[in-house]
N, C-alpha and C positions, 0 to 999 in steps of 0.2 A: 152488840158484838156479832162481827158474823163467824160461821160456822159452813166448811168448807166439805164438801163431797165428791168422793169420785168412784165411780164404777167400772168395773172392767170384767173380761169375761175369762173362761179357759183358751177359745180362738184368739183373743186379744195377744197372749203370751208367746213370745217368739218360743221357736223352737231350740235355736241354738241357745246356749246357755253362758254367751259372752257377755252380757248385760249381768250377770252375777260379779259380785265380789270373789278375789281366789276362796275366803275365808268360808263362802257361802257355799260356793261349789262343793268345798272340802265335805263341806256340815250337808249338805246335798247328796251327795254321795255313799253317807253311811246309814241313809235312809234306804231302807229295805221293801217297805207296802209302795205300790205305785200310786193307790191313791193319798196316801200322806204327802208323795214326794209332787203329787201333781198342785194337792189343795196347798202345800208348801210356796211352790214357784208364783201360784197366784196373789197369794197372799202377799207374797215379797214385789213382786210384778206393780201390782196397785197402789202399795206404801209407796214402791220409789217413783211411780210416775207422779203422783202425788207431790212426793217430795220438792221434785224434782221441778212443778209447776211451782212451786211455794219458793224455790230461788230462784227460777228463771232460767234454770237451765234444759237442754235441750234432752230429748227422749232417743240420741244416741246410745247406740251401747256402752261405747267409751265412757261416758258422761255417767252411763248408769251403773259401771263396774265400781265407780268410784264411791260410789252410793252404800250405806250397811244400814239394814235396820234390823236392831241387834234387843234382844230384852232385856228390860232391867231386873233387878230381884226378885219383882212382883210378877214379871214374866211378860207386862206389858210393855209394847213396844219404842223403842227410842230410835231416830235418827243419826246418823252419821254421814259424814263426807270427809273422805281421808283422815279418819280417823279421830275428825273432830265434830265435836255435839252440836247438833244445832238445835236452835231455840224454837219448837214446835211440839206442840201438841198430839198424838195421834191417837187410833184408835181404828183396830180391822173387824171384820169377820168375812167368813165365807161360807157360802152352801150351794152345793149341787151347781157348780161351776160359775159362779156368781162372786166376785170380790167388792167388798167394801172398805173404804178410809173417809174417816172424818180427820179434817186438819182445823185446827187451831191454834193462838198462840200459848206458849210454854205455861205460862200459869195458869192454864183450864186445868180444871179435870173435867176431864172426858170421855165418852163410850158410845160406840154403835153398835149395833147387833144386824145381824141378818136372817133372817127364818123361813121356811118354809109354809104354809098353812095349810096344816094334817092333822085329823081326828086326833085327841089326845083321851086318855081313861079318864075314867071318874078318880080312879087311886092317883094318876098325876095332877090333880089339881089338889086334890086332898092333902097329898103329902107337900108340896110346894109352893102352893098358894096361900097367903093371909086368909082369914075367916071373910075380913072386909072384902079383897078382892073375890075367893068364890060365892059370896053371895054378891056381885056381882054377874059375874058368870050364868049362876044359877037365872037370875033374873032376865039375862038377854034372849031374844029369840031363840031359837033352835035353829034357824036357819043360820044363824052370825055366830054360833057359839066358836067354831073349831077357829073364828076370823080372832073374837074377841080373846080367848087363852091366847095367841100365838103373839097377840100384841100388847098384852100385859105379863106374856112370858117376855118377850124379845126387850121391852122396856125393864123390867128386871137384870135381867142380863148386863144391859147396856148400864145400871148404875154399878152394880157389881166391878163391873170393868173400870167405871169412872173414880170406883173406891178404892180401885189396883188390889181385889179381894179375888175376883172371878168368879168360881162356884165352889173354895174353900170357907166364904159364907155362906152362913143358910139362907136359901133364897126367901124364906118367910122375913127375915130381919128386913128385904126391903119392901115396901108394898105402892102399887102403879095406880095411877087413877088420872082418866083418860078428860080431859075436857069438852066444852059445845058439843057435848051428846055423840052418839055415834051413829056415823050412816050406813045406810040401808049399804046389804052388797051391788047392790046397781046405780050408788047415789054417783052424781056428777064429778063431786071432789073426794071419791076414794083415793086416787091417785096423788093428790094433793097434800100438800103437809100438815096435819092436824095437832094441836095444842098437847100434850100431858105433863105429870109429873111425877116422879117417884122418891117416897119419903124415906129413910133412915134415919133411926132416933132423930133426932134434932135436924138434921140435914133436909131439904128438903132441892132437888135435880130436879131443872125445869127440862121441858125437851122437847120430840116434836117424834109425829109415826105419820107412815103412808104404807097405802100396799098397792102393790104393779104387780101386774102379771102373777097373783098366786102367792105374792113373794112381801112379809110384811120386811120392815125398815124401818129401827128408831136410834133417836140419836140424844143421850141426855149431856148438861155442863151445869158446872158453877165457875163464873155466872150464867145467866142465862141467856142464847143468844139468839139469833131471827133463826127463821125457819133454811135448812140448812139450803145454801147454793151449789148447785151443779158448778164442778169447776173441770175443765181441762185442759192443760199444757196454758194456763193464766198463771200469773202472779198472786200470791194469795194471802199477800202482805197487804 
């Protein structure tokens, strides 16, 4: 199965705000912090181009006002075009002016995460991490440690999401474990997409992590699909 991605940034986001739904705008509007309302627009920004490669349609505003991605109960994201549902999968994050989407079709579950990679305490591992995963942890380098939390946090996340739980679960319910070893910070294929999995009772989310520029990236589903493709303004059918 494949497993679709798309990046975009804060420059990426137009400035005028015609490419929103009226609905959006409204709901845009009554946001007060600038940076909610900024990490808001991006996050909607990436879903619809997204979208929007996924039916073919063009990265007009017009094309894009038409667009809603709206939440469902679980507060994970759904698709819309004039008001009606379409058959897709999704799944965002964002950090420090960075948007992610994974696209797939409707009967995945799904989740991506985005993170930063910055020192975390010894009390955030403790209280968040499986025993299994911090004696991992414990056992890596010192130099790979801040790399390794952030990417067996970021793969937690991402099943949390996939479970349409978010962090109303305890993050210990799920536990990450990373495959073909892990490479050094200077190895050839940091950059590249590497194997893991993360387990829930009986569940077990196959998936995939890379880190660029500082910046890790995972993506888990059931079922399991290739390592996820760069897609932009394609079809993704």
């Amino acid at each position: 199965m494949e497993l679709y991605w798309l990046e975009q940034s804060a420059a990426d986001v137009p400035v005028p705000d015609n490419w929103l739904s009226t609905n959006e705008r409204f709901r845009l509007a009554e946001m007060k912090v600038a940076k909610r309302k900024s990490d808001w627009r991006l996050g909607r920004w990436t879903a619809k181009i997204a979208v929007a490669g996924y039916l073919g349609l063009s990265a007009e505003p017009v094309e894009l006002s038409g667009i809603e991605i709206r939440p469902d109960a679980s507060g994970a994201p759904e698709a819309f075009v004039k008001d009606k549902a379409i058959r897709i999968s999704l799944s965002l994050s964002h950090r420090e002016g960075i948007g992610i989407c994974a696209a797939a079709p409707e009967d995945v579950a799904l989740g991506c995460d985005l993170e930063l990679v910055e020192p975390r305490s010894e009390a955030f591992t403790a209280g968040y991490f499986t025993a299994e995963e911090q004696k991992t942890i414990s056992g890596s380098p010192a130099a790979l440690r801040d790399l390794l939390v952030m990417v067996l946090w970021s793969a937690k996340e991402s099943a949390l999401k996939a479970l349409r739980t978010g962090l109303r679960l305890d993050t210990r319910s799920v536990s990450a474990i990373l495959h073909n070893g892990f490479p050094s910070a200077l190895h050839p294929e940091m950059g590249t997409w590497r194997p893991l999995s993360v387990r829930h009772a009986d569940q077990v989310f196959p998936g995939w992590w890379a880190c660029v520029d500082g910046f890790v990236r995972t993506a888990v589903s059931i079922p399991a699909a290739n390592a996820p493709v760069s897609a932009r303004f394609v079809s993704l059918r």
